[in-house]
N, C-alpha and C positions, 0 to 999 in steps of 0.2 A: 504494500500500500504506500509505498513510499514515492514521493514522485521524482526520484534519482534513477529506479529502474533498480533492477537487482547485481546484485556484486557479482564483480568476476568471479569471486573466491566461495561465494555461498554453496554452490555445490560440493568443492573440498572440504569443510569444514570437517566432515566424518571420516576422509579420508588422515587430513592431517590432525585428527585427536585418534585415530588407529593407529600412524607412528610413532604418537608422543608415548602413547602407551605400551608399545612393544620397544622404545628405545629406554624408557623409565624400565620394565623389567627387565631387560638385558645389564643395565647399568644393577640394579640392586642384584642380580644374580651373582656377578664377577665383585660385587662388593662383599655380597653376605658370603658366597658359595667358599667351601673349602675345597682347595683342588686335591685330589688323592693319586699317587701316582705309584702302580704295582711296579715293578720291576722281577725278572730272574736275578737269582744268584749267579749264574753261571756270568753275568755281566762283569760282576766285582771282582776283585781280585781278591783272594783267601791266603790266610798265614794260618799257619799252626798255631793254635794259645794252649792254654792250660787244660791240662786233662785230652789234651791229644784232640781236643775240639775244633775245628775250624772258625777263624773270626774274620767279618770283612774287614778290609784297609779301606779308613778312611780317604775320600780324595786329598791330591796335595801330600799325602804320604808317602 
């Protein structure tokens, strides 16, 4: 009803409140999220320790 005619951007609006909301959870995911990262042994390098156990070697060591 307005007598300016309708906005270029009125039809986006639902598009661009869809990306605020999928870039607002991307962002709280990699803020909250703990990363967890498996690794094999076979990767490390192993020393004999005590009791004839294998222990990994720290990196840098």
């Amino acid at each position: 009803m307005s007598p300016y005619g309708q906005s270029v951007f009125a039809d986006a609006v639902d598009a661009i409140q869809a990306v605020d909301l999928a870039f607002d959870a991307m962002i709280s995911e990699v803020d909250n999220g703990k990363m967890r990262v498996f690794l094999s042994d076979v990767m490390f390098d192993q020393e004999e320790g005590g009791k004839g156990r294998k222990v990994t070697i720290p990196f840098g060591r």
